[in-house]
PyMOL Python script that loads the backbone (N, CA, C, O; Angstrom):
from pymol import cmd

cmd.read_pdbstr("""\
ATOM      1  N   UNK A   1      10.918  52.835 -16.794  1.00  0.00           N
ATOM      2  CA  UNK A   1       9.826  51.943 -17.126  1.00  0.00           C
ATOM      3  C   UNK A   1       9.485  51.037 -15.940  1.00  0.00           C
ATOM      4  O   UNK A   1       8.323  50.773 -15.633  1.00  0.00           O
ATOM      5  N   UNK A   2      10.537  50.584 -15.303  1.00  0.00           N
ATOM      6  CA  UNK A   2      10.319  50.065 -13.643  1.00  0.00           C
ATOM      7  C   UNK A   2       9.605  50.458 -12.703  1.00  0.00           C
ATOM      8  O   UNK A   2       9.103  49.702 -11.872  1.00  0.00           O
ATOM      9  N   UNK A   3       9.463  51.816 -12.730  1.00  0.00           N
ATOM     10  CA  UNK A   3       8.950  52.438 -11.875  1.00  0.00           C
ATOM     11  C   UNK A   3       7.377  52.623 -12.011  1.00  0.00           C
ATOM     12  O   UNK A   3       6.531  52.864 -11.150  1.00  0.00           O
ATOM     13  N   UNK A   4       7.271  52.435 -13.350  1.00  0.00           N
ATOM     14  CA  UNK A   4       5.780  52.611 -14.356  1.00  0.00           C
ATOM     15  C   UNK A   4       5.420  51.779 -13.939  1.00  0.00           C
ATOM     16  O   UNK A   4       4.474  51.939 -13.168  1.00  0.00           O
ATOM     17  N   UNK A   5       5.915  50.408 -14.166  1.00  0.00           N
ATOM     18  CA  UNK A   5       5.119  49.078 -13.550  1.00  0.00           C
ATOM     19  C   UNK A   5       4.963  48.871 -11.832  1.00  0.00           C
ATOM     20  O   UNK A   5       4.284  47.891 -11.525  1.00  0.00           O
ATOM     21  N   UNK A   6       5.292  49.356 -11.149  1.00  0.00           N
ATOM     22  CA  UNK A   6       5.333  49.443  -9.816  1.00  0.00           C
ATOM     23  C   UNK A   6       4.256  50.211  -9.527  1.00  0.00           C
ATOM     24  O   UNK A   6       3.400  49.836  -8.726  1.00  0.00           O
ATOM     25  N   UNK A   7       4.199  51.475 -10.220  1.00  0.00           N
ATOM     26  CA  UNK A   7       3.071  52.183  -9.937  1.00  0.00           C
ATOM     27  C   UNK A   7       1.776  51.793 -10.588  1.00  0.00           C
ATOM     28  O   UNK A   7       0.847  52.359 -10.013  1.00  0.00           O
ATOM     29  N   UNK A   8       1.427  51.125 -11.455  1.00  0.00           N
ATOM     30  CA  UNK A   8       0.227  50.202 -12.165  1.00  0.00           C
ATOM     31  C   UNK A   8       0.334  49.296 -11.279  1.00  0.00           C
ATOM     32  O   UNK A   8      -0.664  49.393 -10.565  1.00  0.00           O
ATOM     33  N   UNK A   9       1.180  48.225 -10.823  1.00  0.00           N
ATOM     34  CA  UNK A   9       1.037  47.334  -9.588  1.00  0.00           C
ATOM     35  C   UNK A   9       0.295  47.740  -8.815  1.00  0.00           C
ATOM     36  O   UNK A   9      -0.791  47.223  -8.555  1.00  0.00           O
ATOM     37  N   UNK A  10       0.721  48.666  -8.349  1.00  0.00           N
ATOM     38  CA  UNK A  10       0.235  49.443  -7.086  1.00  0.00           C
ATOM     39  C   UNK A  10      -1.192  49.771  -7.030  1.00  0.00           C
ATOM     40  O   UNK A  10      -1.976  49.645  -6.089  1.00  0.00           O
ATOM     41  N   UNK A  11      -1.420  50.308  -8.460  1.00  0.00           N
ATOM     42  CA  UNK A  11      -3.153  51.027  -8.710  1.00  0.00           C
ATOM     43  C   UNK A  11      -3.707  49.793  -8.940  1.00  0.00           C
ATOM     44  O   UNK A  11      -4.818  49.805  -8.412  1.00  0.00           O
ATOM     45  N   UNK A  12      -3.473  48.623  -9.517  1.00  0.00           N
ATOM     46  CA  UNK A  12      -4.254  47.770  -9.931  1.00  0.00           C
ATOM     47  C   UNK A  12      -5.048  46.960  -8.342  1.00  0.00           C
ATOM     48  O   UNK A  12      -4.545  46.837  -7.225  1.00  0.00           O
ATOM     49  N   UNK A  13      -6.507  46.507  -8.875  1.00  0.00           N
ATOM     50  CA  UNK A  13      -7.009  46.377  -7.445  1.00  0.00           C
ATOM     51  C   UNK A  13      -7.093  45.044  -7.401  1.00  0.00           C
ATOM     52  O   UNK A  13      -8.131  44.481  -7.748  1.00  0.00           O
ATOM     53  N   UNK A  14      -5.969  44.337  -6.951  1.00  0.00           N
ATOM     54  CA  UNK A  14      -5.907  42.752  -7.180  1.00  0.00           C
ATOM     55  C   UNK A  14      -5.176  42.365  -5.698  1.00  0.00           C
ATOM     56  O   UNK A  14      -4.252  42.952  -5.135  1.00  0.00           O
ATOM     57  N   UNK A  15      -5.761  41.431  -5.368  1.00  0.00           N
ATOM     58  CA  UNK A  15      -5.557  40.727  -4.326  1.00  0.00           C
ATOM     59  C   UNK A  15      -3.971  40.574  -4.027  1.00  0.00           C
ATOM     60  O   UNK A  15      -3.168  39.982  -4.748  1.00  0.00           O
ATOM     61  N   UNK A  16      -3.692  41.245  -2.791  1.00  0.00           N
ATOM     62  CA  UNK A  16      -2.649  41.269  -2.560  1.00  0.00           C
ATOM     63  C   UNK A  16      -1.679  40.527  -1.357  1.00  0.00           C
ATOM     64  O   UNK A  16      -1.911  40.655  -0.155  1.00  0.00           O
ATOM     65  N   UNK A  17      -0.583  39.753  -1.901  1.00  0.00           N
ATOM     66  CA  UNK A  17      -0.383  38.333  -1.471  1.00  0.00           C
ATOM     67  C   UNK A  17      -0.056  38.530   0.098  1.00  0.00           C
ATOM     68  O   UNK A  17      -0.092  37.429   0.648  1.00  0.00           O
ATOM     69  N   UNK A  18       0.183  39.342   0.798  1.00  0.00           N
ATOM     70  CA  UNK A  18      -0.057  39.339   2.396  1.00  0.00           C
ATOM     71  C   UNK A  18      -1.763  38.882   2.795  1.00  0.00           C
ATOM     72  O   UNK A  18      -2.747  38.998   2.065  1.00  0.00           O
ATOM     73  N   UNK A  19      -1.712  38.480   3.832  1.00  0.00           N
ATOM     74  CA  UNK A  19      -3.134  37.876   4.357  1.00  0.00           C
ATOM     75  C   UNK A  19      -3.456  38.484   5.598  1.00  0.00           C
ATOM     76  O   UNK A  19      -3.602  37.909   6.676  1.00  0.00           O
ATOM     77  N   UNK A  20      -3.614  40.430   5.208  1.00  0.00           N
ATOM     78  CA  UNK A  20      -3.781  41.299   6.196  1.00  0.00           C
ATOM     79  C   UNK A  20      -5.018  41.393   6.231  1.00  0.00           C
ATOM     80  O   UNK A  20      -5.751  41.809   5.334  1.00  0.00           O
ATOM     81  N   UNK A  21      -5.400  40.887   7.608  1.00  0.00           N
ATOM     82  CA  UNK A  21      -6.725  41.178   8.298  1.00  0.00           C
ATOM     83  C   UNK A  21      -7.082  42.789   8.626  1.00  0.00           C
ATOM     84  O   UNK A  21      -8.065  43.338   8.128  1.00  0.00           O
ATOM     85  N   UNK A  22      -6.566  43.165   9.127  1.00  0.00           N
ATOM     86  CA  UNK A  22      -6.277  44.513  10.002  1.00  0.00           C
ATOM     87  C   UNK A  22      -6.932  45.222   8.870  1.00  0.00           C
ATOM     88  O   UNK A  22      -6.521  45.374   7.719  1.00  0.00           O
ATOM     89  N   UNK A  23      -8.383  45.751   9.604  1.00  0.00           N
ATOM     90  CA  UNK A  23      -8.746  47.016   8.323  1.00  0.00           C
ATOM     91  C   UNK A  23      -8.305  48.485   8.086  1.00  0.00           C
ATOM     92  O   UNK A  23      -8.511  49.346   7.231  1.00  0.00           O
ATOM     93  N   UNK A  24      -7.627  48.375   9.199  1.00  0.00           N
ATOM     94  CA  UNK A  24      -7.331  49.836   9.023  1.00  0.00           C
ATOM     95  C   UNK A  24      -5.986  49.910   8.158  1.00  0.00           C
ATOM     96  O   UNK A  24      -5.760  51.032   7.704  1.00  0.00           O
ATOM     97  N   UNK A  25      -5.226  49.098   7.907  1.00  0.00           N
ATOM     98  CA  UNK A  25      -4.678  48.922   7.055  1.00  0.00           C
ATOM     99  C   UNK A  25      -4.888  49.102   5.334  1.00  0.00           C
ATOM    100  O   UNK A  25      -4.376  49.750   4.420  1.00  0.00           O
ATOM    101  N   UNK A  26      -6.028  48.049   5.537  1.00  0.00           N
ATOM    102  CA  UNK A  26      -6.761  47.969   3.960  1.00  0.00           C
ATOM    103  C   UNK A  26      -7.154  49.622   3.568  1.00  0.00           C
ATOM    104  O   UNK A  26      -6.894  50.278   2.560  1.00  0.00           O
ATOM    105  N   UNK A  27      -7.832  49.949   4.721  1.00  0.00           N
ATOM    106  CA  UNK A  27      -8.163  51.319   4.522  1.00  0.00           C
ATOM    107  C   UNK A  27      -6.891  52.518   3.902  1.00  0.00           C
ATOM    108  O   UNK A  27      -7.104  53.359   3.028  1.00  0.00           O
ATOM    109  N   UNK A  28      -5.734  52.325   4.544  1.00  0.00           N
ATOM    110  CA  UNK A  28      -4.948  53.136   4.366  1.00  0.00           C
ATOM    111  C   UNK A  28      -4.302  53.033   3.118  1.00  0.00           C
ATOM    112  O   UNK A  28      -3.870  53.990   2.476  1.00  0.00           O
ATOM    113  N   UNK A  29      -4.245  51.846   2.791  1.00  0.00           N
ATOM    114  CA  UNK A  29      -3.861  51.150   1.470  1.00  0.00           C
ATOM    115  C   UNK A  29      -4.711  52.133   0.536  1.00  0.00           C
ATOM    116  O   UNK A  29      -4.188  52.900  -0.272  1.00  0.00           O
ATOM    117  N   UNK A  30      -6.358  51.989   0.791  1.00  0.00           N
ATOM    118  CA  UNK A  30      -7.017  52.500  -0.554  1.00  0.00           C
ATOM    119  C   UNK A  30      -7.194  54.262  -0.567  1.00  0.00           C
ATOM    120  O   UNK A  30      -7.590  55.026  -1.447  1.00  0.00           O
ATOM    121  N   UNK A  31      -6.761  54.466   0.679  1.00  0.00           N
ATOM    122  CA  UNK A  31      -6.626  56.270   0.457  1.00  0.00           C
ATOM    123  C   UNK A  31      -5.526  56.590  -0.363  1.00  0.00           C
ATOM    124  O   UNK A  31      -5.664  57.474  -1.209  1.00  0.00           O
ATOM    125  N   UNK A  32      -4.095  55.802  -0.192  1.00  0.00           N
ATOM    126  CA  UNK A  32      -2.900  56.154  -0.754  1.00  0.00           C
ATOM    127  C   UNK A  32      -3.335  55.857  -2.160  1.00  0.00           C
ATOM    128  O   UNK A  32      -3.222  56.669  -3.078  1.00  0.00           O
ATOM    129  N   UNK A  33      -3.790  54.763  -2.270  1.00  0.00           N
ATOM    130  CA  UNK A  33      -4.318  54.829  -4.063  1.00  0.00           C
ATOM    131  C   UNK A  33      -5.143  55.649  -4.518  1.00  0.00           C
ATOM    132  O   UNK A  33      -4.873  56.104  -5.629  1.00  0.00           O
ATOM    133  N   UNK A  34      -6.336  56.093  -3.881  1.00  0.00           N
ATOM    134  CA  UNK A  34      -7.002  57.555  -4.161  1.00  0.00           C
ATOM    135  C   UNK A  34      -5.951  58.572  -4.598  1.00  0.00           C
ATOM    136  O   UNK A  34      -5.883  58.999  -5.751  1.00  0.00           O
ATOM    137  N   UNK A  35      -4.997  58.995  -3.438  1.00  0.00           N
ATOM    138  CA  UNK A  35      -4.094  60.002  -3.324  1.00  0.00           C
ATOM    139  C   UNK A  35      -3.407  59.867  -4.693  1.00  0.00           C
ATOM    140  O   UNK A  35      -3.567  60.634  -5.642  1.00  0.00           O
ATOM    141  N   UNK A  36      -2.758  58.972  -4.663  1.00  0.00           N
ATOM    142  CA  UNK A  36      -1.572  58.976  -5.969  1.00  0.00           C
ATOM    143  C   UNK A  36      -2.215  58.802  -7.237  1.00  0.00           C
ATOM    144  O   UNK A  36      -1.475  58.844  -8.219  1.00  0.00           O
ATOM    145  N   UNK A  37      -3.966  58.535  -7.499  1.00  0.00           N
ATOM    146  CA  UNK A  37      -4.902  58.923  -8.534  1.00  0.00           C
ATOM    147  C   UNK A  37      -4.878  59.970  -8.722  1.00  0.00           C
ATOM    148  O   UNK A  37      -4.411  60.390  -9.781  1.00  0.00           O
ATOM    149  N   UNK A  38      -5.433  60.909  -7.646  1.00  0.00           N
ATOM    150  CA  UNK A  38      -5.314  62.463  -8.190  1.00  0.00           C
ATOM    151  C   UNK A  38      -4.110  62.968  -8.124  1.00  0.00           C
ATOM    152  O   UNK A  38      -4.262  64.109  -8.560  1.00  0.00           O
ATOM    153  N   UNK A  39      -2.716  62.797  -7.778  1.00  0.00           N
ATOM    154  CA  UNK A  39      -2.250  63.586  -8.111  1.00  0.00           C
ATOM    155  C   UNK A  39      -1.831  63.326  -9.494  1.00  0.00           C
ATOM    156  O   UNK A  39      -1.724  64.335 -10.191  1.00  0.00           O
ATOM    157  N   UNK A  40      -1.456  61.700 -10.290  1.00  0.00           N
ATOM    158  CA  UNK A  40      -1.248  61.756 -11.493  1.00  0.00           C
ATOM    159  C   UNK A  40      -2.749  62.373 -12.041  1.00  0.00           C
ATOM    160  O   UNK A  40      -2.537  62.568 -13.238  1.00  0.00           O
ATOM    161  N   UNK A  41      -3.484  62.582 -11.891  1.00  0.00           N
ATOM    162  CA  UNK A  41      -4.774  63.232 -12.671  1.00  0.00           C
ATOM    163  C   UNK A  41      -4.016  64.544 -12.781  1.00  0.00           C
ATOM    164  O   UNK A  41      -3.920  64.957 -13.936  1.00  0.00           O
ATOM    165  N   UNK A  42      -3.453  65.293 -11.835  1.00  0.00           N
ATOM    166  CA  UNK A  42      -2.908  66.831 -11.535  1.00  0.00           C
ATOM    167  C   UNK A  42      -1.815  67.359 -12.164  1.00  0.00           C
ATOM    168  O   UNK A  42      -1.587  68.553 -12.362  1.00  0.00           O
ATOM    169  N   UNK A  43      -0.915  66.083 -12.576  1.00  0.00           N
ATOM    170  CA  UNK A  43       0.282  66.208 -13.372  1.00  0.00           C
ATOM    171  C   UNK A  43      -0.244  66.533 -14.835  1.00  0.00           C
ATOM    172  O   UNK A  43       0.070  67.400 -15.650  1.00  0.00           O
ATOM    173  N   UNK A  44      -1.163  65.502 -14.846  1.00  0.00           N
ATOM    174  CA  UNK A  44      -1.500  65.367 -16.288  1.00  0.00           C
ATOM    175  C   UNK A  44      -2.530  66.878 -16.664  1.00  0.00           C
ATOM    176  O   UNK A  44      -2.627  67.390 -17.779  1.00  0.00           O
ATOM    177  N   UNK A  45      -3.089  67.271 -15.618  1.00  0.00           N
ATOM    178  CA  UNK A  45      -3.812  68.657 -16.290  1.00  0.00           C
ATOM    179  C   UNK A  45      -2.951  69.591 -16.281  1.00  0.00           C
ATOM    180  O   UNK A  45      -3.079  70.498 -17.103  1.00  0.00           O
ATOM    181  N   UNK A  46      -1.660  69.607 -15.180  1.00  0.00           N
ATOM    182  CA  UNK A  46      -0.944  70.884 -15.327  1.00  0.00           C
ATOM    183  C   UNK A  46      -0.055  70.548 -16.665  1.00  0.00           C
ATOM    184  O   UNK A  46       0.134  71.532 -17.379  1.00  0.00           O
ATOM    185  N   UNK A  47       0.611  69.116 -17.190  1.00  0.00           N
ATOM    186  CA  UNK A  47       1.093  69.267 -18.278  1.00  0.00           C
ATOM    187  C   UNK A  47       0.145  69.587 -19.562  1.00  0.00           C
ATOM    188  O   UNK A  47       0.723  70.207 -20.455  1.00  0.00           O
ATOM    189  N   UNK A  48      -0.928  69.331 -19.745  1.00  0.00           N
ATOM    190  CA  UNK A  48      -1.986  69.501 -20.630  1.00  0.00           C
ATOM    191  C   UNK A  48      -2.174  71.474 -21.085  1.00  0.00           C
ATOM    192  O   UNK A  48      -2.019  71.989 -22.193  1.00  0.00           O
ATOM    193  N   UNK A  49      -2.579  72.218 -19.637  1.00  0.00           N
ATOM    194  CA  UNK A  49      -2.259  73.521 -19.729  1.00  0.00           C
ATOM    195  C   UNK A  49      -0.757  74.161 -19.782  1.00  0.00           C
ATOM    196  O   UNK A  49      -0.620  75.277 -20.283  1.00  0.00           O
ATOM    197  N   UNK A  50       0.413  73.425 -19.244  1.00  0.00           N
ATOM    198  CA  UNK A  50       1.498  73.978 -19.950  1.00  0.00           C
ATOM    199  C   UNK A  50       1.770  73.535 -21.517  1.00  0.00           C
ATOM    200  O   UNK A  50       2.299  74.412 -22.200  1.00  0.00           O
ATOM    201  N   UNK A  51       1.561  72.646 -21.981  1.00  0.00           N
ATOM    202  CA  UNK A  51       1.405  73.334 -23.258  1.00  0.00           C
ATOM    203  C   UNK A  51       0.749  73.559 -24.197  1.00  0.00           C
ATOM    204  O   UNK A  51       1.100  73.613 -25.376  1.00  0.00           O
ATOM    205  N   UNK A  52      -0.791  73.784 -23.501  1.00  0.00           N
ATOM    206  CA  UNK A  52      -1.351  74.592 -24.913  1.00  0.00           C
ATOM    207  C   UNK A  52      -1.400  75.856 -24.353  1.00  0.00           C
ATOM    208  O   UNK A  52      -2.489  76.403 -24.530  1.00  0.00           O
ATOM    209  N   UNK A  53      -0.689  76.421 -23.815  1.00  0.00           N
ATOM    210  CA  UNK A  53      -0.492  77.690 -23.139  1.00  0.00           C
ATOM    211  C   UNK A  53       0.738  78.673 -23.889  1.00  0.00           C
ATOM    212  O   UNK A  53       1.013  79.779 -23.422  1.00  0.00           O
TER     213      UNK A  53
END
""", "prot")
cmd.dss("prot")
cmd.show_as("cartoon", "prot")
cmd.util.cbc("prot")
cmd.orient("prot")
């Protein structure tokens, strides 16, 4: 369940308490949250077709 909340931390888009200027940072920040969107999207369709399969 720790890990659940870490990862909702993570997705949630709330101001985050470092005071990083650096955009390429910010940037990299919001690809990894893209990334780890689709792949829980990917989990959830491959569990969806394993079992109504």
């Amino acid at each position: 369940m720790k890990v659940i909340k870490k990862i909702l931390g993570y997705l949630s888009f709330r101001k985050e308490e470092e005071n990083t200027d650096n955009v390429n940072i910010k940037m990299m920040h919001g690809i990894n949250k893209i990334s780890l969107l689709i792949f829980v999207a990917a989990l959830v369709v491959l569990m969806i077709r394993y079992m109504t399969s």
